[in-house]
Structure formats: C-alpha cells, structure tokens
N, C-alpha and C positions, 0 to 999 in steps of 0.2 A: 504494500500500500504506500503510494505517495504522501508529502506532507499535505501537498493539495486534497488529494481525498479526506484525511483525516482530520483535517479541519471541517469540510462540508458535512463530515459523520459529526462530530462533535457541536456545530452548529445547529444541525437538526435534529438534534438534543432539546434547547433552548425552546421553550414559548411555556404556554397559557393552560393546555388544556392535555388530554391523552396522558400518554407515557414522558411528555414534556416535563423539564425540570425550571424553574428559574436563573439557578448560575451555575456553573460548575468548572472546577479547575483542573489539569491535568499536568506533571512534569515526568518524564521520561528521560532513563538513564541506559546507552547502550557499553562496552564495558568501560566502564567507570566512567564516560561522561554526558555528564547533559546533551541530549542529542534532540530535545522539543519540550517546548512548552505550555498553554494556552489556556487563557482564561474567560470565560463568555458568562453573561449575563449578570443578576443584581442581586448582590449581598444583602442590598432590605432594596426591598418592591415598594414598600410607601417612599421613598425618597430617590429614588431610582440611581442609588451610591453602588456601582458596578462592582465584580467578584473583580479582586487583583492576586498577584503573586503575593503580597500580603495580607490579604483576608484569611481572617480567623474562624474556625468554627467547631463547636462541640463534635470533635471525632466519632462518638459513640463508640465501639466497641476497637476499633483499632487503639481505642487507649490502652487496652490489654496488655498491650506488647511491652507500654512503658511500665505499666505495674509489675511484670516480670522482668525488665531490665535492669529495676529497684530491687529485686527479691535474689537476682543471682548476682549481683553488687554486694550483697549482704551475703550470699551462701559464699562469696569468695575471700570474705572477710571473716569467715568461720563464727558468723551469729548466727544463720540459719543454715538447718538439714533438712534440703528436700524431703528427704523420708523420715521425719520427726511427726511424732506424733502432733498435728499440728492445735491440739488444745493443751499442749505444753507450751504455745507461745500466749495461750490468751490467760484469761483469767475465771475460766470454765471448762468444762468438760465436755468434749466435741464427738456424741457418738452419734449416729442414726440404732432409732432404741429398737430398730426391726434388727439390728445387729450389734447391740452392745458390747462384744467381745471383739469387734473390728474396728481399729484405730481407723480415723482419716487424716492422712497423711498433708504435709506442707505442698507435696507432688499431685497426689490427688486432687486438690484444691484446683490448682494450676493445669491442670488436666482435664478438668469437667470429669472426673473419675470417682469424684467425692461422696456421691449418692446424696447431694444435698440439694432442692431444688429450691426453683424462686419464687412460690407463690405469686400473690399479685403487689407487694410489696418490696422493693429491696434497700431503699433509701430511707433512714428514720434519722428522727431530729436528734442533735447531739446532746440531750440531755437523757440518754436510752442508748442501753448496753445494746451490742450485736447479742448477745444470751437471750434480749427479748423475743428471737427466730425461735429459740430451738428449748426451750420447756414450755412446759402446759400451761403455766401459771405468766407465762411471756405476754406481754401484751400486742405480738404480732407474731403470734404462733400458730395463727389460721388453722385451728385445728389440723396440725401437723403436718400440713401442704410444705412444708419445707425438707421431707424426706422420704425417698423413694422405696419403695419394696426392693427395688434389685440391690444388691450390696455393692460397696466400697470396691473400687479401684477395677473391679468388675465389666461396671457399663458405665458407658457415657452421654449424658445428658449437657446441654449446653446451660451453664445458669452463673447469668450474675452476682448471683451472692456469695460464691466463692471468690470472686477478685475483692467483695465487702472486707471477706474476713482477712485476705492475702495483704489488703492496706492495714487494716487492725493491727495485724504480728509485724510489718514492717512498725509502725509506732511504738508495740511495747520494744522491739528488739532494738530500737535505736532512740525511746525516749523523745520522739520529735514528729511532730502533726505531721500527717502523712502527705498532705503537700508541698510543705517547704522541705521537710526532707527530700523528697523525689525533684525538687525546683534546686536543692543546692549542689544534689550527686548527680543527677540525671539530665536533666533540662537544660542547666544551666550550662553542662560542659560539652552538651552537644548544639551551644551557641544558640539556644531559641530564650524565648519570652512566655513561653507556654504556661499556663497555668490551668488548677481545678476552678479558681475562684475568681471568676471574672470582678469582684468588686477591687480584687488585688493586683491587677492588671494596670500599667502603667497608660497614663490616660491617653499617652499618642497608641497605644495596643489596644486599649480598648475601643478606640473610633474603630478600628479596623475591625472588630469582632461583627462579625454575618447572623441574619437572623434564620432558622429553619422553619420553613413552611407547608403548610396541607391546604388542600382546599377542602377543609373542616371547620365548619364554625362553629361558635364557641357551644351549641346546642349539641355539638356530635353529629352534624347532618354536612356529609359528605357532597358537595357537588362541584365535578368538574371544568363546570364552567362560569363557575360563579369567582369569587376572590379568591386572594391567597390570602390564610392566616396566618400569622408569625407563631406557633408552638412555644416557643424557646428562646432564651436570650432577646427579647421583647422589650429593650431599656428604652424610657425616655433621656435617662442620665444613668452616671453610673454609680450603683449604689456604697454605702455607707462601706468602708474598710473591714475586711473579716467577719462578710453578711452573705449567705447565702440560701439559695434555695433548693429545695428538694429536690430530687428527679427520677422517677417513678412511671419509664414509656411504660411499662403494663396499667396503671392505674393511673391516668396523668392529672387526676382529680385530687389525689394525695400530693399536694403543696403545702410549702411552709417556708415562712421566712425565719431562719435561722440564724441568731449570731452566737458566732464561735468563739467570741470574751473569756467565757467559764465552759469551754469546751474538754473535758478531762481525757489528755492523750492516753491510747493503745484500750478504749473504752467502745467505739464506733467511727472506725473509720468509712461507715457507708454515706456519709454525710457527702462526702468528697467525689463519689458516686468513680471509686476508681477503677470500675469496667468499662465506665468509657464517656465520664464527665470532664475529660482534658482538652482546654480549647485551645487550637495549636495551627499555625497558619500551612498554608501550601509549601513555603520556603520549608518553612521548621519540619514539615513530614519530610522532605525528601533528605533533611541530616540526619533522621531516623534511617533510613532506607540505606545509606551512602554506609553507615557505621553497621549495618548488620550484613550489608553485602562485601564491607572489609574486614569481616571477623570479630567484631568491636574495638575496630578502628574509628575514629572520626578525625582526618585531617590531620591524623598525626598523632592525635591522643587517644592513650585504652581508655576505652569505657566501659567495653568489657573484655573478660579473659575470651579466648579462642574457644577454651573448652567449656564458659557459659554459651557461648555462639551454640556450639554443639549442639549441648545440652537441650541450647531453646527450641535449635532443628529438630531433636531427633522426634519420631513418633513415639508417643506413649499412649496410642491406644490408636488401633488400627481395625474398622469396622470387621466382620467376617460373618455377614448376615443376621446376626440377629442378640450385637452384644453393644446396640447403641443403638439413638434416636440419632439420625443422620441432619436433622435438617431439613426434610423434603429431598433429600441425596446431593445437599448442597457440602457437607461435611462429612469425610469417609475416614480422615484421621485427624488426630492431633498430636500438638507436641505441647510446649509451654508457649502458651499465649500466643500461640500460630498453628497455623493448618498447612495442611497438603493439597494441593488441585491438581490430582492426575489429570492431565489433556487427552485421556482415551475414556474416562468415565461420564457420569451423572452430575459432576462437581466440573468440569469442564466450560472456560469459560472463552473457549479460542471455535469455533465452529468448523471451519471447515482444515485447523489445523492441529494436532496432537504436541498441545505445548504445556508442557508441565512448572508447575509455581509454588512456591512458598509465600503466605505472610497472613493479613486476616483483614477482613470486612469489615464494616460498621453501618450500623441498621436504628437508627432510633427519632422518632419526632419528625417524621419524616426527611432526614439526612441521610444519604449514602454514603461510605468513605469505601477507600481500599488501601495499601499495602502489599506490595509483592515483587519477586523479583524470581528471576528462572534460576534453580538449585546448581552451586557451585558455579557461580557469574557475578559478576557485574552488573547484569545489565534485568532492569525492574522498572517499577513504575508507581505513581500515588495519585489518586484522584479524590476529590469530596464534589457530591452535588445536595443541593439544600430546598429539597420540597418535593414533593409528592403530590399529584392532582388525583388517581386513584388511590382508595384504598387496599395497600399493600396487604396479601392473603386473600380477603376477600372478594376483592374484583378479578376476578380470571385475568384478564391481559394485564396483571403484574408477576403472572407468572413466568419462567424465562419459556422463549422457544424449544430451545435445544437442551438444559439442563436445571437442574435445581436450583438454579440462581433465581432473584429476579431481574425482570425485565431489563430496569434502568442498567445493572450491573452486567449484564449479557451486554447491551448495546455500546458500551462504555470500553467493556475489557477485550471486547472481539474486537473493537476496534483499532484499539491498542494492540493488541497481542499479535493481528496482521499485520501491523506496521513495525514489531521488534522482531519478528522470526525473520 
C-alpha cells in the first residue's frame, strides 16, 4: 500500500455517522524509524480544536502495559515475585472461596489467570479498601460477581480488576501513590507528561487533553445521527489539584468526584483506574512502543531489563479450546499486559495478509487505542481514535468482517499492516 492510499483509508475513517470516528491519530515505525505519520479530525467537536501529534487521550486498556512496566521495574528490584502469593502484598487475604487452598499469584493477576472477575464495578472512591470486592460483608461485593467457578491460573478471563489490585501492591511495595510512583520511574524516563490525573496535568498538557465521544445521550439513547457526546474528560477548566473522578465503562452511572488529600496509600489503588485511566498523547505512545521494541531501551536509557522485555513477551496462557473466554476470538493468548495476534487466526487483524503482532488494544467510553509491533523487529505501530456512532457489541456492523476485532480496529490495523508488510 502506498502513502497515498493510506491516507485516503485513514480519511475515510473520519465523519459523522456509521463506523465513522471523529479524530484519530496514527504513527508508524518501520525498523527503528518513523516511517509515517497522520493525524485527522477533532479532539473536542464543540470547538472544532483538531487531533494533533500532541493530543492526549484516556488510552483505556493499552495502559496495561505501563502498569506492568511498573510491576517488573519492581520484580527487578527484588520487591516483587511474580509468583508471590499476591495477598502477601496487600493487607488481606486474596483467595476465590470456590478454591481457598489456591493462592493467586502476582503473575496470575497480570495474566487475567487470576479467577477474579469485574463485576459491574471496578473503580471505588479512595476512602474504600480494594477488600471491599472480595468479602461478603464488602460493600461492593455484588454478591460474589467478582469470582469465577473455574480456578486460579487455570482459565483466562479478561478483567480489570486485577490491574486495581497490581497498582495497590505497587503502592504498598514502594510506599508511594501509584501515580506519581509510575510518573517518577516510568513516565517520566521515557520522556512523556502522561499522567492518571488529569487535574495534575500541567496546564499547556492539559489544553491538549481530547475528549471521547458516543453518539449516546445523556438518557442512554443511542443514535447515529444525531450529536456527538463527550463520555469523558468533558472539562470546562481544569479541575482543582489531586481531584478526580471515577471511571466505571461497565457502569458509567457510578461517578464521583474524588479528592485524594487523605487518600491512604497501598489501601485502593482502583481510584487511579490503572487498566487503563492513563492519558498519554500520540508522541508519548510511540516512546512506549520504541523502548519495548529495543528490549527496554528508550534512546539510550534501561527502563527495562531484557529479560523483563521477555518476560512481558512471553505467553502465559495460551487458549486450547476451551481453557478461556477469548474475547469473541479477539484474544487467543496472553502474556503480561500484552497479547499475541497470530495473522493466520480469528485474532487476525491484516486481511488479506498473515502478519503476526505483539502488544494490546484499548476499548473504553467509546475510544479505541492500539499498540503493536511485529515479534522480534522494529518495526510497529500506535493508533487512538475517540468516538463511536454505533453501539459497540450490540449493533452488528461493529462487528469486525474478517475476525474478532471490531470494526473501527479491523479498518484501522488492515490498513496499517498493508502498508508495513
């Protein structure tokens, strides 16, 4: 594919109505260098303030990755054991009671292996323990909707409330709010401004902060041709220092304005929403992408060991018909806070070519992101688009064509992926 096509692909992306997005950005790396860039349409729609190379926006689940580059930063530091019992970092006892003689592990967590599921809540206010999930007497223990019948490390379920607790043991293990920790080891050395908390956001960063949109009004009544609403990040100004809000895509009705003043670290760190509350521009992902495609290199500096790099590659749990919930056959393995996309499967996101990838997605409030790069290379890619006119699952044509993805992501990565093979 030429540059010329994949511009005209990426264009007719953009509008109003359909499988349309409002903005969305793309940078592409072939081995080791930037080889295209492009950014089209509007970070907020009421003011018609255009997506640039520095627009920011709630990544959703591609945060994962930072939460795990924080967690083997620490395993390499010898505070944490992947395979630690991991209610030996908190300040409770972490069993699913369908198997109380089976620990769940630090790895397990990190693996969606945990047997711990997300109900419809996973973000609670900081004056509530993460323990309020997982006893009866919890006050978000939804009648035990937070643990599966299949056991620990067994099957795999995708759930954000394991990256809740993976930010929790980063705080008791390091003593330090599980944002500024990951902004002073993580963020900060791989040269971005990124933060959980947009009110801590320096004010020429947060001008740049994108808002994400549905064409959902505020009643729940989906229609695609009506307005876009802003979901998320919906500032007039930006709020008050160390204030934030909830963030709850299964329940988006559970809100709360939070301040973290008497926030008591390594107590709840879901406040922070670290599966995938990290607002991080197009620039900032692709220094992600650059340091994990040089082995946790970035520009010169470790940020991680080789053998974290490994680590986060390797599979730990690899579908074999009937020992995980795939996704819709969007996810066939995992590793630490990344996936696999064989180019010959259901997870396949290249159509008419068998190109295989490493990295991970992001799904929330209707934002799309991606992450990925082709195993043992250089050469990857990162996109965000921010809105959604149907609703995702239940409108048929947000399904993908070709594979478990959806739509937006099929159209996006096929287009890409012809133009890196």
């Amino acid at each position: 594919m030429t540059v010329e096509l994949l511009d005209k692909n990426l264009e007719n992306m953009i509008g109003d109505d359909g499988i349309k997005v409002p903005g969305l950005g793309v940078i592409i790396f072939k081995d080791g260098k930037e080889i295209y860039s492009k950014f089209l349409g509007k970070r907020n729609v009421e003011t018609s303030k255009p997506v640039t190379r520095q627009t920011r926006f709630r990544a959703a689940s591609v945060s994962k990755m930072f939460t795990i580059f924080t967690i083997m930063q620490l395993v390499e530091q010898g505070k944490i054991n992947l395979d630690e019992d991991a209610g030996n970092y908190l300040d409770f006892e972490l069993r699913n009671p369908n198997y109380p003689q089976k620990k769940i592990t630090v790895r397990m967590l990190a693996s969606h292996t945990s047997s711990l599921r997300d109900g419809k809540i996973y973000s609670i206010p900081p004056d509530t323990g993460v323990k309020e999930f997982f006893y009866p007497d919890g006050k978000f223990w939804e009648g035990g909707a937070h643990f599966a019948t299949e056991p620990p490390e067994k099957f795999f379920t995708y759930s954000n409330l394991n990256y809740g607790l993976l930010g929790t043991i980063i705080e008791t293990v390091t003593g330090k709010r599980f944002d500024i920790y990951q902004r002073e080891n993580i963020l900060s050395k791989l040269e971005t401004k990124a933060d959980y908390v947009p009110a801590n956001l320096d004010a020429a960063e947060f001008e740049m902060l994108g808002k994400i949109y549905r064409k959902q009004n505020p009643d729940g009544i989906w229609n695609e041709f009506g307005d876009w609403y802003a979901q998320i990040d919906d500032y007039k100004i930006q709020p008050a220092k160390n204030t934030l809000s909830l963030q709850n895509p299964y329940e988006e009705n559970f809100r709360q304005d939070c301040d973290l003043k008497n926030y008591r670290v390594g107590t709840n760190a879901t406040i922070f929403s670290p599966q995938g509350g990290l607002r991080i521009s197009f620039e900032e992902l692709a220094h992600a992408l650059e340091m994990l495609m040089n082995g946790g290199i970035y520009r010169g500096k470790k940020i991680l060991s080789k053998k974290s790099v490994e680590e986060i590659l390797t599979p730990h749990w690899i579908y074999n018909g009937t020992n995980g919930d795939t996704c819709g056959g969007a996810i066939l393995s995992y590793g630490l806070g990344i996936y696999f996309i064989d180019g010959k499967s259901s997870s396949r996101v290249c159509k008419d070519c068998a190109l295989n990838l490493i990295g991970h997605t992001g799904q929330a409030f209707g934002l799309l992101a991606g992450l990925f790069f082709i195993p043992n290379s250089k050469t990857g890619f990162i996109y965000m688009m921010n809105g959604e006119a149907l609703q995702e699952d239940f409108d048929p044509r947000s399904k993908g064509n070709f594979s478990g993805n959806y739509i937006w992501e099929e159209k996006i990565m096929n287009a890409v992926c012809k133009f890196i093979q």
